[in-house]
N, C-alpha and C positions, 0 to 999 in steps of 0.2 A: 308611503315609502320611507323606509330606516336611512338616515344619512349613515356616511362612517363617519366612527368614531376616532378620532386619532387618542393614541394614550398621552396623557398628560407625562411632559418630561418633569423627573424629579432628581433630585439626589441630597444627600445629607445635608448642603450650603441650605437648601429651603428649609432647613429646620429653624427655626429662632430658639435662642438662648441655650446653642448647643456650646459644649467645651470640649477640648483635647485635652487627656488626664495627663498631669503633670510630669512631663520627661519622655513622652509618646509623643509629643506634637510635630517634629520632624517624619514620624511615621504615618501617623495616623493624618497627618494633614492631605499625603495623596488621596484618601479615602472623600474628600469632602467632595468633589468635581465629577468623582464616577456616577453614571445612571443608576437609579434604583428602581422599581416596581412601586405603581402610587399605590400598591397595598403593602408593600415594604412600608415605606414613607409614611403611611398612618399609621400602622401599628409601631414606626420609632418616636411618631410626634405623640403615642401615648404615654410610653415607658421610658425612653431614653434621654439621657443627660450630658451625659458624659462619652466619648469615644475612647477606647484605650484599643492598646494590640498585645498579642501573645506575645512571649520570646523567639517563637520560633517566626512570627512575622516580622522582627527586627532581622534573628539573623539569616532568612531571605535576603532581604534586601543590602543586606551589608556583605552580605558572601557574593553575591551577584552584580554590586556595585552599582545598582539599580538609578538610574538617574531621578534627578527629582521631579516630584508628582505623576510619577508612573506604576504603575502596577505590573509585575515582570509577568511575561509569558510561559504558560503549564503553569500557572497557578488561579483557582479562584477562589474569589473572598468568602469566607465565610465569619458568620457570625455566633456571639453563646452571648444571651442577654446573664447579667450578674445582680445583684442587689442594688439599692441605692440607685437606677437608673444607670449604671454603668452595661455601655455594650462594650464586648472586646470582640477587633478584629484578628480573623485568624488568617494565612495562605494554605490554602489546602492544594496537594497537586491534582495537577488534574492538564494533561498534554489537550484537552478537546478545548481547551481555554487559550487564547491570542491573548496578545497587552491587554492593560490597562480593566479585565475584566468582562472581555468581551469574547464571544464563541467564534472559532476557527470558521471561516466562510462553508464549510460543510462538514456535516456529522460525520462520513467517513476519512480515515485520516491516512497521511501519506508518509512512508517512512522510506529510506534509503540503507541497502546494504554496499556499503563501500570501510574500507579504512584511508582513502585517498586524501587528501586536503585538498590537491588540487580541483578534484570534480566536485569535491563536496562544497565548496564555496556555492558553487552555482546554483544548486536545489536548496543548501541551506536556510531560505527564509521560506522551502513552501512543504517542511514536512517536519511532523511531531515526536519522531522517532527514528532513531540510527538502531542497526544491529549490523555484527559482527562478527566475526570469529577466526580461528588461528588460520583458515585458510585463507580465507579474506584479507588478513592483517599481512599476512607475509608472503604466502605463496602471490597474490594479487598486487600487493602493493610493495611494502620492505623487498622483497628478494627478485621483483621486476623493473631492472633498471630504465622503461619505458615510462613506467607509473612513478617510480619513486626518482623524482627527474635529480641527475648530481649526487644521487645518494646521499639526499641530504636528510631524512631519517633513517637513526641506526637501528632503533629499537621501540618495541610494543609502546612502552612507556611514552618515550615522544610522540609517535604518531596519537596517542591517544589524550596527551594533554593536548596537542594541538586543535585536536576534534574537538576537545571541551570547549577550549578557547574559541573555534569558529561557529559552535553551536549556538552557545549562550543558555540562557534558561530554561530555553521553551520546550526544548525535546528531551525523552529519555533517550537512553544510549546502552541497550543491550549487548552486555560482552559477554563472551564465554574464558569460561576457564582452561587452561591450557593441556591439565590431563586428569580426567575426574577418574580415572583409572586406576593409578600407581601411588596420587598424590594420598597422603594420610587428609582424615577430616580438617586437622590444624594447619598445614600446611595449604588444603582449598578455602579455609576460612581467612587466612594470611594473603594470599591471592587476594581474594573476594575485598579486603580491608585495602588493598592498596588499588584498586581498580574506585573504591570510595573514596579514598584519599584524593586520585586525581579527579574524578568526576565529581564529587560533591555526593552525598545521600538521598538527595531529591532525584536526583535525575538517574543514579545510576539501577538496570537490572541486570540481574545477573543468569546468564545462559545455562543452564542446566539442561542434557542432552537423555532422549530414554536411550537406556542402554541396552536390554534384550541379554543377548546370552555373553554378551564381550564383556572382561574384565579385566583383573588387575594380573590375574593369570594366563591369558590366552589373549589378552591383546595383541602381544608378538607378531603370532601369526598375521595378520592385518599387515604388518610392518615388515615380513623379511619374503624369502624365496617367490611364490607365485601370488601371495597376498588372499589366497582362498582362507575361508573359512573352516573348520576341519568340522561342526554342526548346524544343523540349520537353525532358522531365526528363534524360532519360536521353541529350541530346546536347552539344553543345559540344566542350571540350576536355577531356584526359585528368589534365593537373594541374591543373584546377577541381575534375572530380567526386572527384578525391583528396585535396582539402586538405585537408576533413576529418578525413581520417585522420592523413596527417604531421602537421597541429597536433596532433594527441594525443596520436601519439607524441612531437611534440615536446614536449609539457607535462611527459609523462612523465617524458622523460630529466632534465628539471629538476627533476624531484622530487615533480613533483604527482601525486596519484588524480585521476583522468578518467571524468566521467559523458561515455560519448558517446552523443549523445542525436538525437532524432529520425529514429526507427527503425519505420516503419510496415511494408516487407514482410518475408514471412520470406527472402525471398534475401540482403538487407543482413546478415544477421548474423555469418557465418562471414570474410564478409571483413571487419566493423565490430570483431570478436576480434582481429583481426591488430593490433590497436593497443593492443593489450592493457591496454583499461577497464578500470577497476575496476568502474564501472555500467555495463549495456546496457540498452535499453529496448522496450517493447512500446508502443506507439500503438495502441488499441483503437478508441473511439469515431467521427472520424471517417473513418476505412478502414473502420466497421461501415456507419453511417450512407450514407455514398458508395456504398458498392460495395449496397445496399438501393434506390439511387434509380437506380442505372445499371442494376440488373436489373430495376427494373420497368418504365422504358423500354423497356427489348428486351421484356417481356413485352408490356407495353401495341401496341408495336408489331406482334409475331406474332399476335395475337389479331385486329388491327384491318386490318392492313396497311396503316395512314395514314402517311406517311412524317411527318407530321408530327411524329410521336416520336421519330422518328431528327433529326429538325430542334432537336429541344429535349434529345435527348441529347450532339448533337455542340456546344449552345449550352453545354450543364453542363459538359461535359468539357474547354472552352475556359478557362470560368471559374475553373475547378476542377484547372488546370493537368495533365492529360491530354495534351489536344492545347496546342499554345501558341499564340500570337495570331495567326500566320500559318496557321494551321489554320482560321481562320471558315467557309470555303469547301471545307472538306475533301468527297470525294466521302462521301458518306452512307451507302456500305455498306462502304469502307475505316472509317470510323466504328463502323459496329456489329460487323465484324470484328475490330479491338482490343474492343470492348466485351466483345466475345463471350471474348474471352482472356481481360481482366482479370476477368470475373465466374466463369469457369473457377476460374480458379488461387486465387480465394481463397475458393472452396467456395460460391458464389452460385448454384450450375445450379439448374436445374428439378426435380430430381430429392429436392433439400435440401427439408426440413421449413420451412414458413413462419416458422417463430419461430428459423429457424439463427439462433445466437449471436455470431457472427463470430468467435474466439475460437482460428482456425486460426492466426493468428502467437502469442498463448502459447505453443502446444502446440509449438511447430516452435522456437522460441528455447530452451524449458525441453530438449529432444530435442541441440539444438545444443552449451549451453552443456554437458551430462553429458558431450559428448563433448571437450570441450574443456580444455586443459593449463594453464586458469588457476582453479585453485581457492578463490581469493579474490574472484572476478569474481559480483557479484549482476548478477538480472534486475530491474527497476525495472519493474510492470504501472503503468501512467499514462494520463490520457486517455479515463477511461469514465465519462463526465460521462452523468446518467439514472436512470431509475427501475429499471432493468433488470440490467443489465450488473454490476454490481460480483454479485451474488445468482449469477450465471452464471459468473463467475469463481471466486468463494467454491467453488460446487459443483467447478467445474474442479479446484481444488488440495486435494482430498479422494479423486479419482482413486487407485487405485495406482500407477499409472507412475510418478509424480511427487512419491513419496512420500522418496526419497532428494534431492532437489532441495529442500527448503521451505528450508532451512534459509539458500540464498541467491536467496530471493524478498523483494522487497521489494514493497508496493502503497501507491499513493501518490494523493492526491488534495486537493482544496481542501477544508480542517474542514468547515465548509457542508454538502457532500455528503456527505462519508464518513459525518458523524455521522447522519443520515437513517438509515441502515442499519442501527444501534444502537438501532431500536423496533420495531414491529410493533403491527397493530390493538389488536389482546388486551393491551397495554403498557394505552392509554386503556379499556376494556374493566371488563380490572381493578382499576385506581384509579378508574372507579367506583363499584364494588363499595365497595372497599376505604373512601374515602371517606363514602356515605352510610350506611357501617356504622357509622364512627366518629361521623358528626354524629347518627346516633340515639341513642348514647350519652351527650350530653351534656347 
């Protein structure tokens, strides 16, 4: 019978006749206390002599004001051996990393969409990532005087140094741009430069949205009389429904990570990669929700054969940008014909379990991204606002398939809900118990 082995603890202190290179020793001296691999630790006690650190692991730590002999969180150590036995330490980011160099208690990670401070205080030590955007920041937060208690933020700018300040190191903070539309490239590069300015360039990414047929020209429409569309998604011109992507890559090129974001089917994906995110995202909730009321019209319809359900389907599908505003009048059975498609393809047929999940774009993004040449690129699950859904996703990423994948999932959602998920009946149950046991004892 094998006994177990425990691994032998090591770290750089076990080395003898190590140094700190001269003028790194306040740096490098955190390094000495952290665990290493006893296969680290023989191949330093061959080569190395000397510890030194990059510049960019000085100004980590001096930007972040890092306490002594700590290693800050969303960063881990890496290392590049040099001549003469010198290693230098480097911080590479990396959000799946806690202090002091150690891994986040689970491979998939948890992110929070708020621009609140007040809520965010409370989830802030148990997620790797904020996102956010102009509706979040103002409609939800700035311009709700429930949330933004006293009106005591006026503006993007504070609520968002505040975030930084409550965040600290460890998480990125996905912001979007205010109008990728109207704005010239200089001007969202100007944006993008003072969203770094207050976030720091570690932590911050920047939200780049696909844009489809809206632009700088027909945005309008969105914004004035009925708010219809005057074509559908998928027409227009060929550099609208791409700017999307060259803004990311252009972001890119300038140096930023790129959430690109607003990604509901699974066909967007493969070509939303070519722009090489650092985020991609999954849209659950309403592509669940939607494609749930377009098939029950077609059902309600084949049962009844009232056309009048095709009358209130081709009404939803207007509103609900489908068909677009020139569509009111569309013939009723080229109507249920697309319907009939789009509730196909995203697994809505008849043949599906009443309680299907909707849950066909994770699978197909998580499938996507394994195949794909960018290993640093996370999927972002987002958008499953409900009682339902986050319980059905949970179950999803315990699958085997997708077992080699957690580790760049992220799921994200407003504190509010996520934390709902963090009880169960039997929680109140048994602090009942719990309680009238103790008030008997007094």
């Amino acid at each position: 019978m094998v006994e177990n082995v425990h691994p032998i603890k090591c770290s750089l202190n076990s080395l003898s006749d190590l140094e700190l290179a001269r003028g790194d020793e306040k740096y490098a001296a955190r390094l000495l206390d952290k665990p290493m691999t006893y296969r680290a630790y023989k191949t330093f006690s061959e080569c190395v002599n000397v510890v030194a650190v990059t510049d960019n692991f000085r100004e980590v730590i001096d930007y972040f004001n890092i306490p002594e002999n700590e290693i800050p969180a969303g960063f881990r150590v890496g290392y590049e051996l040099e001549k003469n036995g010198v290693i230098r330490a480097d911080l590479i980011r990396d959000i799946s990393y806690g202090k002091n160099n150690e891994k986040r208690p689970t491979k998939v990670l948890f992110s929070a969409d708020t621009a609140n401070p007040y809520e965010l205080i409370h989830i802030k030590d148990l997620i790797a990532n904020l996102t956010c955007n102009p509706a979040i920041i103002y409609n939800l937060f700035i311009n709700n005087p429930r949330a933004n208690v006293h009106g005591e933020f006026k503006s993007r700018d504070e609520v968002m140094t505040e975030i930084a300040r409550l965040l600290g190191p460890g998480c990125d903070i996905s912001v979007e741009l205010n109008d990728p539309f109207r704005a010239s490239k200089s001007e969202l590069l100007e944006e993008a430069a003072k969203f770094r300015e207050m976030l720091g360039k570690w932590r911050v990414v920047i939200k780049v949205p696909h844009t489809g047929p809206v632009s700088g020209e027909n945005v309008e429409e969105l914004l004035k009389n009925d708010k219809l569309f005057a074509r559908r998604y998928y027409q227009g011109l060929s550099k609208d429904r791409l700017y999307g992507h060259n803004l990311a890559l252009f972001m890119k090129d300038h140096g930023y990570r790129v959430n690109f974001t607003l990604m509901f089917e699974p066909y967007q994906t493969a070509l939303a990669l070519q722009a090489r995110p650092y985020f991609i995202n999954s849209f659950v909730m309403f592509r669940q929700t939607q494609s749930a009321r377009i098939k029950g019209l077609l059902a309600a319809y084949e049962t009844s054969g009232d056309v009048a359900f095709l009358e209130q389907l081709r009404l939803y599908m207007v509103e609900n940008d489908y068909l677009s505003s020139q569509d009111a009048g569309l013939d009723l059975f080229q109507v249920k014909s697309q319907a009939e498609w789009l509730s196909n393809y995203r697994g809505f047929t008849s043949s599906e379990p009443d309680g299907f999940e909707g849950l066909d774009n994770i699978r197909h993004n998580l499938r996507v991204l394994r195949q794909c040449n960018l290993p640093d690129t996370r999927l972002i699950i987002c958008n499953f606002q409900g009682d339902t859904l986050y319980p059905y996703i949970d179950k999803l990423l315990t699958e085997k398939e997708y077992e080699d994948l957690l580790d760049r999932i992220v799921i994200t959602s407003p504190p509010e809900h996520l934390s709902q998920f963090m009880s169960s009946p039997l929680v109140v149950q048994f602090h009942r118990r719990f309680m009238n046991a103790a008030a008997g004892q007094r």
